[in-house]
N, C-alpha and C positions, 0 to 999 in steps of 0.2 A: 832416400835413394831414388825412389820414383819420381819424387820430382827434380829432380836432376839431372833423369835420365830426359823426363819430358822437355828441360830446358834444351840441353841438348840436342835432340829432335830439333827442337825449334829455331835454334840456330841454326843448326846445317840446309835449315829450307831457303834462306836467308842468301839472293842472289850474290856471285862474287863480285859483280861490278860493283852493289851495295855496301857488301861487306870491306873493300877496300876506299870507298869513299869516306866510310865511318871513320877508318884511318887519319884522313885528311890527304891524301895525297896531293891533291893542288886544292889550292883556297880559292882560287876562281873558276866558273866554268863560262864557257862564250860560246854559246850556241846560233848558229848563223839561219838566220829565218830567211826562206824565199818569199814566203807571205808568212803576214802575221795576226791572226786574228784577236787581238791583246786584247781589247773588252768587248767581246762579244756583242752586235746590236751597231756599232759603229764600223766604218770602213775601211778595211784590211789594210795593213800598209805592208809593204814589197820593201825587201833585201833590208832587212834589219840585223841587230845583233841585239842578241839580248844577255849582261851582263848576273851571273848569279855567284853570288859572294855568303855563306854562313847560311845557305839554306833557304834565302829569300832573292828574289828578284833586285838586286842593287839600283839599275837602271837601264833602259833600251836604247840603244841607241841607233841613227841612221846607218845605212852599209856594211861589211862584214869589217870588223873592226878585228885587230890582231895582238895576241900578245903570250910573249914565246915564254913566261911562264905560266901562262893559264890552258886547261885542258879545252881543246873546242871541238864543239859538236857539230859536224857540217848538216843541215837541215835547207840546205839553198834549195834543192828541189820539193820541198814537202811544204806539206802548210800544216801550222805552228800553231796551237791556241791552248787556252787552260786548262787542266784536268780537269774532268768531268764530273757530274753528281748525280748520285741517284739518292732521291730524297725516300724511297720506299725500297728496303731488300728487307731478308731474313737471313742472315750468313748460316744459321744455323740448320737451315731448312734445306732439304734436296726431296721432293715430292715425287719428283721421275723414280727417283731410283731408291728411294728410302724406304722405310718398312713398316707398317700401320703399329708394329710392337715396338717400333724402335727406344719409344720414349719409356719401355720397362726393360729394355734389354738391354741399353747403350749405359755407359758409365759418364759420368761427370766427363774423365779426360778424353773418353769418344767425340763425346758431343766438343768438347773447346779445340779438340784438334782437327773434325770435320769444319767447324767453322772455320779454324784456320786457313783451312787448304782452300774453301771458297774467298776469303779474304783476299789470296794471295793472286785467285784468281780475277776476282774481279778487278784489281788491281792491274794486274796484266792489261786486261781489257782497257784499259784509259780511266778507270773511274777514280778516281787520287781520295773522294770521301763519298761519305753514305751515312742515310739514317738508318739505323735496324730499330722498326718499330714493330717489335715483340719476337722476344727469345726467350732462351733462357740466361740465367745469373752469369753463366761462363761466359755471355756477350762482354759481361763488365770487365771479365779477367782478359779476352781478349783483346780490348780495349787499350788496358793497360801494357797490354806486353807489345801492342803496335807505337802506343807511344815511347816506350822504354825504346823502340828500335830490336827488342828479340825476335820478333817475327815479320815479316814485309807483310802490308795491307793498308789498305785506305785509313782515312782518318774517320773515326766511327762516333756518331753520335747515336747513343742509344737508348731506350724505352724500356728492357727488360720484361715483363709480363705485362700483356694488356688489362686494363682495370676493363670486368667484362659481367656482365648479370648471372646470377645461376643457372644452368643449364643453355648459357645462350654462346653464341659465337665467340671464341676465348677461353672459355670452359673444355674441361677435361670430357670428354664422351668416349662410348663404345668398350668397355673395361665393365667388369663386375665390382663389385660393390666396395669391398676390401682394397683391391687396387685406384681404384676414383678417391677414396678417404686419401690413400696416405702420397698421391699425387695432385691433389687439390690446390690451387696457385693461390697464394696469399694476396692475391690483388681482385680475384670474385667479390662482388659486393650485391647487395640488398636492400636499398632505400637511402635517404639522402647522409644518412649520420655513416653507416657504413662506409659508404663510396668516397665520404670523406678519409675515414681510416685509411681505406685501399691505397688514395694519392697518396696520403703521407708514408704509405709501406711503400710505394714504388721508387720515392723521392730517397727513403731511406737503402734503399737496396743499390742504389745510383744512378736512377733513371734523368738523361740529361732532357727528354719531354715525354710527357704522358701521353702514352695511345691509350682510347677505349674503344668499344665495339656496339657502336650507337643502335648497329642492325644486325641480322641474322647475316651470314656468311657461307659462299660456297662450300670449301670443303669440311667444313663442321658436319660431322655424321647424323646428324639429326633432320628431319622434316617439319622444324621450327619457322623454315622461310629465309627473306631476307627482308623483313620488314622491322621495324621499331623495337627495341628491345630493351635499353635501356630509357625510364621514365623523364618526363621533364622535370622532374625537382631533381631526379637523381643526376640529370647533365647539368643540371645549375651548379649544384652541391658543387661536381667534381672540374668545374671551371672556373668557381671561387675559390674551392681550396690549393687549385694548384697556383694561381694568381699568388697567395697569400707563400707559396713553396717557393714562388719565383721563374715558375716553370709554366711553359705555353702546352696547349691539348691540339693534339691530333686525333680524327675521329674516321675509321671504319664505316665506313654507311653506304648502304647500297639502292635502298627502296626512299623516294620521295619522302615520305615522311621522317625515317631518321635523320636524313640528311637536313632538311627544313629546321626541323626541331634542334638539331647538335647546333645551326647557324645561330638560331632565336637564342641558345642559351650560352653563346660566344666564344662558340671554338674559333681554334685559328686554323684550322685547315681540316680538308674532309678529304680522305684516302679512297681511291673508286668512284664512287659520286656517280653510280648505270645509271640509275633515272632519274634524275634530275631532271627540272624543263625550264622553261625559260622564268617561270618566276622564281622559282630556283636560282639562279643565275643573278637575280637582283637582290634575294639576300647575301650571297659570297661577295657581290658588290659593294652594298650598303653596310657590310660589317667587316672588310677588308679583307675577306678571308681567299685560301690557296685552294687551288681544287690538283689533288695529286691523282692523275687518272688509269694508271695504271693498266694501260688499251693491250699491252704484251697480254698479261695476265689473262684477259677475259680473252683474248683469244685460245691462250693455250688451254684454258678449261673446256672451252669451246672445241677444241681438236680434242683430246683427253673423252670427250662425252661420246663424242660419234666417232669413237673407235670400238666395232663391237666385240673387244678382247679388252674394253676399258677396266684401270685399277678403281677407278671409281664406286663406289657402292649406291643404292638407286637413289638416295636420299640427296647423294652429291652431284649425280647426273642430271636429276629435275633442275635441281637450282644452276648450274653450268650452261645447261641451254638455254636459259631464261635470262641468265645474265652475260653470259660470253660474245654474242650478238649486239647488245643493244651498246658494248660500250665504246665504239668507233662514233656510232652518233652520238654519244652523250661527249665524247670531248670537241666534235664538231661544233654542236651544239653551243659549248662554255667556251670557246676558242670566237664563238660569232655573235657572243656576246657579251664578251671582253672581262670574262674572267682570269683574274690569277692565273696563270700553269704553271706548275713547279714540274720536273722530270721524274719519276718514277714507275718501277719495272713492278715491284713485288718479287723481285726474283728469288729464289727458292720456292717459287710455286714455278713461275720458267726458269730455266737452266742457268747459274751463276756464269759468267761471261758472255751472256746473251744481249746482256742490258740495253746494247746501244739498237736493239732492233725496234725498240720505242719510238727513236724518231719517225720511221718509217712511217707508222703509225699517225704521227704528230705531225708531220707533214701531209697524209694522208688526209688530215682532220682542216687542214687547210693552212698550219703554217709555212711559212718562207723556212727552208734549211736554216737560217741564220738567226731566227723568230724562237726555234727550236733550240739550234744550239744554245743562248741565250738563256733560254728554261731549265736548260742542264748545266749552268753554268753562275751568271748576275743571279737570274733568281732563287735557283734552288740553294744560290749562297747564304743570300740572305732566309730564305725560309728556314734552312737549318741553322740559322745563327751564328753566321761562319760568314759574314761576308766581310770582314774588317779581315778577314785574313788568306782569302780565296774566292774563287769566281772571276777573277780576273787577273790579266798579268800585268802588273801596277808596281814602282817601286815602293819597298817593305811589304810585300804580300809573299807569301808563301812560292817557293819553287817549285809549285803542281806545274809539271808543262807536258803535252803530248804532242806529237805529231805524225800525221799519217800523209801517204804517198800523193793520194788522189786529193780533187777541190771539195770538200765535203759540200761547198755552196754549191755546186752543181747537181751533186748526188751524194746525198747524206749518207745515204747507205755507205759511204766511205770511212762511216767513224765504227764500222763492222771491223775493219782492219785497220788499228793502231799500231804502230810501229814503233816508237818512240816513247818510255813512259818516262818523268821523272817527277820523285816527289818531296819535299823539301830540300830538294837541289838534289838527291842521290837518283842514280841512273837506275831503276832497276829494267826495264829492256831496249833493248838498240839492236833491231833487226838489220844488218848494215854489216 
């Protein structure tokens, strides 16, 4: 009965314009673009129609095309482009407003129905998918109940617990001794045979990429730093074994030499990346690797620190000021030296529907609005492994489509206010 009533729950969150699209009520939709930003990086083209038939983009075509029985979307005054990607959240995470006991206090269906409600939010916000690299298990359940269509949310590629050293960044802290045992994450490891185990538990648990946590991390309760933490046989170990799982690594690192060392032992992409420097910058090159920078984040630690009524504890306000700061020039930095950028917030450490405040940022760092958009869009498609079916609006791609009022190529800050979301052709907002 409880879960039943949970489903239920779950449906009724479930917008109506969505819930009657599932229907079928028309098979076509004709959304009429005043501009159209269709692959992001190329140049926009004005008054189109864009054809969506079963969920996917059928074809675009020039001028506002009509057909009296297809449902159409008037977009002539807005500009048009794909749903957006945030390669770095936590749906499960809300830091502002969460509770340091939360994780003995909350129940399994707390935590999968908190993440819900951030799912649905982010969603709202334009972002159609997302990586969540590191939750918990209920990410996987979420997961599936977004693809089933019970619950509205992005399309979620997920990591599940991070494969992370004893006592280091990923690890359970600040509990006594009996509570630490029997919350201890089956993905902690300890030398190279270990961290082997770990990948293959994460892979078994349904992790669609491995995060680890190559360095110390801000808000870990401990005054362990944010330097190196995981060993180099132990990031060989756990990037051969996930090669041999099928599965690509993402790595947590914040201090030069984690980050260095995760590149040498060939991850594919480094989450934060504060200090990195420019020879920095020539490993991510020379091994094709993504730098996901996460500039929101380090800001909001950065505010969080020098509020003197901060939730913070001293351990996580040392590391906050030391890293909150440096990470506007470290994506400067890998942006002017022609690093990878894929788009990511970390959000659940900032506010879930906050995401698109990254570009700012990203522009700030020296991209073109368009350079930006692009990173949340081509590339962070392909980085999460999704670009055969999103990141651009292309016939047989996915009907991720958003539209907002203003030129985001003018002022990005215009993708702050999305208007329009749709996602596998169902409507779920039309501010209109």
């Amino acid at each position: 009965m409880k879960h039943l009533l949970l489903a239920a729950t779950a449906l009724l969150t479930l917008p109506v314009m969505a819930q009657a699209n599932h229907h079928g009520e028309a098979k076509t939709t004709l959304i009429h673009a005043g501009t159209l930003i269709a692959v992001p990086g190329e140049t926009p083209l004005k008054n189109q129609t864009i054809v969506v038939q079963d969920g996917k983009v059928q074809r675009i075509v020039a001028g506002f095309m009509t057909d009296p029985d297809a449902k159409t979307i008037d977009a002539k005054n807005m500009t048009v482009l794909p749903g957006l990607i945030d390669s770095h959240v936590h749906l499960r995470g809300d830091r502002a407003t969460g509770r340091p006991d939360d994780v003995v206090r909350l129940e399994a269906g707390d935590v999968a129905l908190q993440a819900a409600a951030h799912a649905k939010t982010t969603l709202m916000a334009g972002f159609t998918a997302v990586q969540d690299v590191g939750g918990p298990k209920e990410i996987f359940a979420l997961r599936r109940a977004i693809n089933k269509g019970l619950v509205p949310g992005p399309h979620i590629r997920a990591a599940g617990s991070a494969i992370a050293a004893t006592g280091g960044h990923g690890d359970f802290h600040g509990f006594k001794d009996d509570i630490l045992d029997m919350y201890q994450s089956e993905t902690i490891c300890d030398g190279p045979a270990d961290c082997r185990r770990a990948v293959r538990q994460a892979v078994k648990n349904g992790a669609d990429v491995i995060k680890i946590t190559a360095t110390g991390g801000v808000l870990s309760d401990t005054n362990a730093g944010t330097g190196q933490q995981l060993l180099d046989d132990e990031l060989e170990a756990i990037v051969e074994t996930a090669a041999t799982m099928g599965r690509k690594v993402t790595a947590h690192a914040h201090d030069k030499d984690g980050i260095d060392a995760a590149l040498r032992a060939g991850i594919d992409s480094i989450e934060h990346g504060s200090f990195m420097d420019r020879e920095t910058s020539r490993l991510f090159r020379q091994n094709d690797a993504v730098l996901v920078p996460t500039v929101l984040a380090g800001m909001t630690v950065a505010e969080w620190a020098a509020d003197p009524d901060t939730f913070l504890t001293p351990n996580q306000v040392k590391k906050a000021r030391a890293v909150g700061p440096a990470m506007q020039d470290m994506a400067r930095l890998a942006y002017e030296n022609g690093v990878t950028i894929a788009f990511g917030t970390d959000s659940g450490v900032s506010a879930h529907g906050d995401n698109a405040k990254e570009f700012q940022y990203m522009v700030a760092a020296g991209m073109s609005p368009m350079e930006a958009i692009r990173s949340a869009t081509v590339v962070a498609a392909d980085h999460i492994q999704m670009g055969d079916m999103i990141g651009t609006l292309e016939p047989g791609k996915q009907a991720d489509i958003i539209a907002v009022d203003e030129d985001p190529l003018a002022d990005v800050a215009a993708l702050m206010d999305v208007d329009f979301v749709m996602k596998g052709g169902v409507v779920y907002k039309h501010d209109r």
